[in-house]
N, C-alpha and C positions, 0 to 999 in steps of 0.2 A: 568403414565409412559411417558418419556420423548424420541420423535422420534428425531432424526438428520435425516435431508437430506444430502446425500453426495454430491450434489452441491447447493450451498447455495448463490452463485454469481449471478447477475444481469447483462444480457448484455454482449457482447463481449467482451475476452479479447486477446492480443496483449505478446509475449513474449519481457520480458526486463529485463535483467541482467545489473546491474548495481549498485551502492554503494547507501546507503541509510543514512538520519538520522534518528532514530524515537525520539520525543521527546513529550512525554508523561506529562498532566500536573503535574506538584508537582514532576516529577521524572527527575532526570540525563539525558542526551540526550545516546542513544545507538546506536552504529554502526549495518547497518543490507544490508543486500542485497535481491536485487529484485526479483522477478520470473517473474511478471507477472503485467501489470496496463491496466484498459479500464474506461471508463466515471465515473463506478461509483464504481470505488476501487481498490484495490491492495493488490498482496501477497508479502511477503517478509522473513526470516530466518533470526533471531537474537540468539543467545547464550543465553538469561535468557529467561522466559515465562513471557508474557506480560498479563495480566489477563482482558478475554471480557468483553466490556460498556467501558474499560477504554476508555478516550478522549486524545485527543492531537494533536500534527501535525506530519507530516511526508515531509523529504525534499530529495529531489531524482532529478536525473540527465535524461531529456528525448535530444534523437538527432533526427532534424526531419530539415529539408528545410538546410541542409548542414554545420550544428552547434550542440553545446551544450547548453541547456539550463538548469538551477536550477528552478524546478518546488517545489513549500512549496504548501501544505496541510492540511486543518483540517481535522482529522479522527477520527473513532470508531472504537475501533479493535471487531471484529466482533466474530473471533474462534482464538484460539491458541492449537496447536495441535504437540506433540515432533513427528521430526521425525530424520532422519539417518544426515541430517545435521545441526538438532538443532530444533531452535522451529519455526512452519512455522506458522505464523500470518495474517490473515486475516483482511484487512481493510477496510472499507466503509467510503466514502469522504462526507465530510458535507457541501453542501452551497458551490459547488465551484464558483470562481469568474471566470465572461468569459474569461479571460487570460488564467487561466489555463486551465479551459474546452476548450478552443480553441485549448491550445496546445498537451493537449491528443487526439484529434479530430484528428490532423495533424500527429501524429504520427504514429495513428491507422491507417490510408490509406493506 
């Protein structure tokens, strides 16, 4: 028998609404938006379901020291799960580079 934990995240996270790409290897790039990103992942609502283990990256918009910045990502979509605004995905980041862990650090303060 198979349990789910109903939190399944690592770590602190940070509310972020904002526009997303995910871009899944071997598949089309998909428009998605944010909920949610902290060190070691992020949630996000896309329109089709994105199927767990998949790999890829994901590029998202973080504002932090009085700017925009484009933050890219390699990730593992961790849970995909329908809900009232579509499919909420869950992502675990692979091997971030200290750029970007720097700048989700900065954000999260």
């Amino acid at each position: 028998m198979n349990t789910v934990s109903a939190e399944q995240r690592q770590g602190a996270r940070k509310i972020l609404r904002s526009r997303a790409m995910l871009v899944m290897d071997g598949a089309e790039p998909v428009a998605a938006r944010t909920l949610d990103v902290g060190p070691g992942g992020m949630s996000a609502v896309v329109a089709e379901p994105v199927p767990a283990g998949k790999q890829g990256k994901v590029l998202f918009e973080l504002f932090y020291e009085g700017s925009a910045h484009i933050i890219e990502a390699r990730t593992a979509v961790s849970h995909c799960i329908f809900s009232s605004a579509g499919f909420k995905v869950g992502l675990t980041f692979m091997k971030l580079d200290m750029a970007v862990s720097s700048a989700i650090s900065k954000f999260m303060r």
